[in-house]
C-alpha positions as CSV (number, residue, x, y, z in Angstrom):
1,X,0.0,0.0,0.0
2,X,1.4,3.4,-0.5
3,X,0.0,5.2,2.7
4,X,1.3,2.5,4.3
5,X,4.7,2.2,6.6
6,X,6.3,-0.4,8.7
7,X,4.6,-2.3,11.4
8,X,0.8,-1.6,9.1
9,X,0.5,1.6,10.4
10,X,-1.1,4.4,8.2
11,X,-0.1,7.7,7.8
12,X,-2.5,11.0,7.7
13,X,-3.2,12.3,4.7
14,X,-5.0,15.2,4.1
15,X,-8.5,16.1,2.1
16,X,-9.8,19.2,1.2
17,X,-13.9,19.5,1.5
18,X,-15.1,20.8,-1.9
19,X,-19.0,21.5,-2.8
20,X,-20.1,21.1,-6.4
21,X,-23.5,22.2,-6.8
22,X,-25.2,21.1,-9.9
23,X,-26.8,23.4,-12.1
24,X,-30.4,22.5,-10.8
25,X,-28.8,23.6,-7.5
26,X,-28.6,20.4,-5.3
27,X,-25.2,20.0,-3.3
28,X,-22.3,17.3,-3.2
29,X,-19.9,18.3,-0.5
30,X,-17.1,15.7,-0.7
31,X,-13.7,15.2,0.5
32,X,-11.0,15.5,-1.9
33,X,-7.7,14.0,-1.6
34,X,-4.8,16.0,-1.7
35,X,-2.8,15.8,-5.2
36,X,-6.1,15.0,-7.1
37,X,-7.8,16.8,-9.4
38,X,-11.3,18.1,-9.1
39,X,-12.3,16.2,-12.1
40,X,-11.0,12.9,-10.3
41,X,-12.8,14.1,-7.2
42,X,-16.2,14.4,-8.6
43,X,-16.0,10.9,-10.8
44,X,-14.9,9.3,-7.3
45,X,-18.1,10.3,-5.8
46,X,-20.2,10.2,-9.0
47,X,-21.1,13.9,-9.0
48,X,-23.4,14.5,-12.0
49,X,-22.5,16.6,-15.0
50,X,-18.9,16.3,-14.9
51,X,-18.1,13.7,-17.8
52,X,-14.6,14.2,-18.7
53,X,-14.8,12.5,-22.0
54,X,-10.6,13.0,-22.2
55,X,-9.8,11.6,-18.6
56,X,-8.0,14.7,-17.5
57,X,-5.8,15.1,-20.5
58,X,-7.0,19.1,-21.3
59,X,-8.7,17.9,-24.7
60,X,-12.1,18.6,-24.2
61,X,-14.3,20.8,-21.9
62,X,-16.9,18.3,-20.5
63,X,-15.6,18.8,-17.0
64,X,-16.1,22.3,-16.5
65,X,-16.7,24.3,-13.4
66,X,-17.4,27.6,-12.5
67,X,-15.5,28.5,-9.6
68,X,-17.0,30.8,-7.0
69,X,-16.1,34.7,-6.8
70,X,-14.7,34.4,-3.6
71,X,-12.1,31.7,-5.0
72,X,-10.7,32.4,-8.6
73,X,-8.4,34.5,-6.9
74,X,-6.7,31.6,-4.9
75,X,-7.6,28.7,-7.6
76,X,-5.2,31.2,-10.4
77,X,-5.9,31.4,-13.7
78,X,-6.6,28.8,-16.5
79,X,-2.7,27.7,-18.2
80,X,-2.4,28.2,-22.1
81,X,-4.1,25.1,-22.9
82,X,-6.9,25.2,-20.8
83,X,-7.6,29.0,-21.6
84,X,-7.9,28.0,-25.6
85,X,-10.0,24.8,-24.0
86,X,-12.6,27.0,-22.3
87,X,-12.8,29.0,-25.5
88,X,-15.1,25.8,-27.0
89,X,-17.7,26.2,-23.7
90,X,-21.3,27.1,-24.3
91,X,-21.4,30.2,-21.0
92,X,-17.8,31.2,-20.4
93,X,-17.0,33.3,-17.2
94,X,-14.7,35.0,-15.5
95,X,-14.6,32.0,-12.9
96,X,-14.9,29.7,-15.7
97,X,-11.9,26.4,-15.3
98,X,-11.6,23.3,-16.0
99,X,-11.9,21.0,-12.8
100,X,-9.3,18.5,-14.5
101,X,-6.7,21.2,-13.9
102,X,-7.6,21.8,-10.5
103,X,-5.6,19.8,-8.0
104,X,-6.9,19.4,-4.5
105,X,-5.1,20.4,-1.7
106,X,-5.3,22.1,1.7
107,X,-6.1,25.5,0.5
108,X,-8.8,24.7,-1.4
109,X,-10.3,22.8,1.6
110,X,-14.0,24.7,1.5
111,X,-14.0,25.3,-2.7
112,X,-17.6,25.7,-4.0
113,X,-17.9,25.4,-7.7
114,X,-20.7,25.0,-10.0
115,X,-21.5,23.3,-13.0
116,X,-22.9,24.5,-15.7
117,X,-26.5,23.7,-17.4
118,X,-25.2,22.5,-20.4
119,X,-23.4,19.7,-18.6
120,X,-26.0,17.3,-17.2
């Protein structure tokens, strides 16, 4: 096992809660483990409307999120790749990302995003 060390014992790792609300408005706060991305996070706990047809690989947009105002400051901005990605979305915003390029970790613990209508 790779949380594992000697003698069985496990070491702590960390989560980060994150809350996707769908675009109907029902809530999914789950935990996210550190070093995942929030696309891994919400097919792990089979949060509806995130697809990601390309597994994470920046080649399509079915796994986009809008990230809350009070967050796109901390999350950064979309890379090259994922900028030109989000230019193929049906309601691009300012908090607009791809939750493939998101990876969890302890300052995100508390990230609301939502998904958008066109995803369902």
């Amino acid at each position: 096992m790779d949380r594992a060390v000697s003698r069985g014992a496990f070491l702590e790792f960390s989560m980060a809660k994150i809350t996707f609300i769908e675009h109907n408005g029902t809530q999914h706060t789950v935990d996210a483990n550190t070093g995942d991305s929030l696309m891994q996070t919400a097919q792990n706990h089979a949060i509806p409307g995130i697809d990601a047809d390309c597994g994470g690989a920046c080649a399509c947009a079915t796994c986009h999120v809008f990230v809350a105002d009070e967050w796109i400051a901390r999350v950064g901005p979309a890379s090259g790749n994922e900028d030109a990605m989000l230019d193929v979305v049906e309601e691009r915003r300012p908090g607009s990302r791809l939750s493939c390029q998101l990876i969890a970790d302890d300052s995100l613990d508390g990230l609301v995003v939502t998904l958008p209508a066109s995803q369902r």
